[in-house]
N, C-alpha and C positions, 0 to 999 in steps of 0.2 A: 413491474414490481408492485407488491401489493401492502399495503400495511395492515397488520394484525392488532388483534387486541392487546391492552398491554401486559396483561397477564399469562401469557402462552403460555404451557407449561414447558416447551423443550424448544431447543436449536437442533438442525442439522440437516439430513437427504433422508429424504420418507417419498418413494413412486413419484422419479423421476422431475422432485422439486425439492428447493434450498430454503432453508428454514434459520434465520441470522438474525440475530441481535445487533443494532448499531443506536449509538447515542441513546440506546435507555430504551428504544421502540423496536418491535419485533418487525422483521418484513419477510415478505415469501416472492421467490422464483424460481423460473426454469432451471431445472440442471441444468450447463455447460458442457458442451461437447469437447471444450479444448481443456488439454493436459499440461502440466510445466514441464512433460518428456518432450513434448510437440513444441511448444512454443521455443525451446532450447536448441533443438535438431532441427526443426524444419526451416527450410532457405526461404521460405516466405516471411516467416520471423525473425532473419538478417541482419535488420535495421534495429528493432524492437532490443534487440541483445546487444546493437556495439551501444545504441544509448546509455540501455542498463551500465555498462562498463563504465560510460564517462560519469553516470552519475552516480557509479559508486567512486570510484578517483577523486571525484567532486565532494561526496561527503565525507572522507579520509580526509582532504584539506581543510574543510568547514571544521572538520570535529578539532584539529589539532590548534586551529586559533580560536573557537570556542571556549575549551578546557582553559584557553589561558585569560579569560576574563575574567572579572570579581561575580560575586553571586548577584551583586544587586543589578549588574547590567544584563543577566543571562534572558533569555526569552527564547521561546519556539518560534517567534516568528523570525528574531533573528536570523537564528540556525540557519533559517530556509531562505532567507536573503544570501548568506555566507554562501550556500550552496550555488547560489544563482551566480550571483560573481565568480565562483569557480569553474565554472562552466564558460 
């Protein structure tokens, strides 16, 4: 991964490389070979998908005792404790 100047003028896929914005700094890499068809379907990706499943279950619980806190206790970093306990 490379980092860009910060004025790039564009994001995206230009000959077989990825062109991203994160945190405010532009960065370049390899296109990706793997697709969300393949990672879904394929049995090598197995595991990768029943996780996916617990940790969305996990943030269905997280969300529903979140929402019931007051504003001034709310945090992201909460959340993501909530989640870890739900799991």
């Amino acid at each position: 991964m490379v980092r860009l100047r910060d004025n790039f003028p564009f994001t995206g896929t230009f000959s077989g490389c990825c062109i991203y914005k994160m945190a405010g700094k532009h960065y370049l890499r390899a296109k990706s070979s793997l697709t969300g068809k393949r990672v879904k379907k394929d049995p090598v990706f197995h595991k990768t998908m029943e996780n996916a499943g617990l940790f969305g279950a996990a943030s269905k619980i997280a969300s529903a005792v979140y929402q019931q806190l007051q504003k001034k206790y709310k945090a992201h970093a909460l959340y993501r404790q909530l989640i870890g306990k739900a799991l």
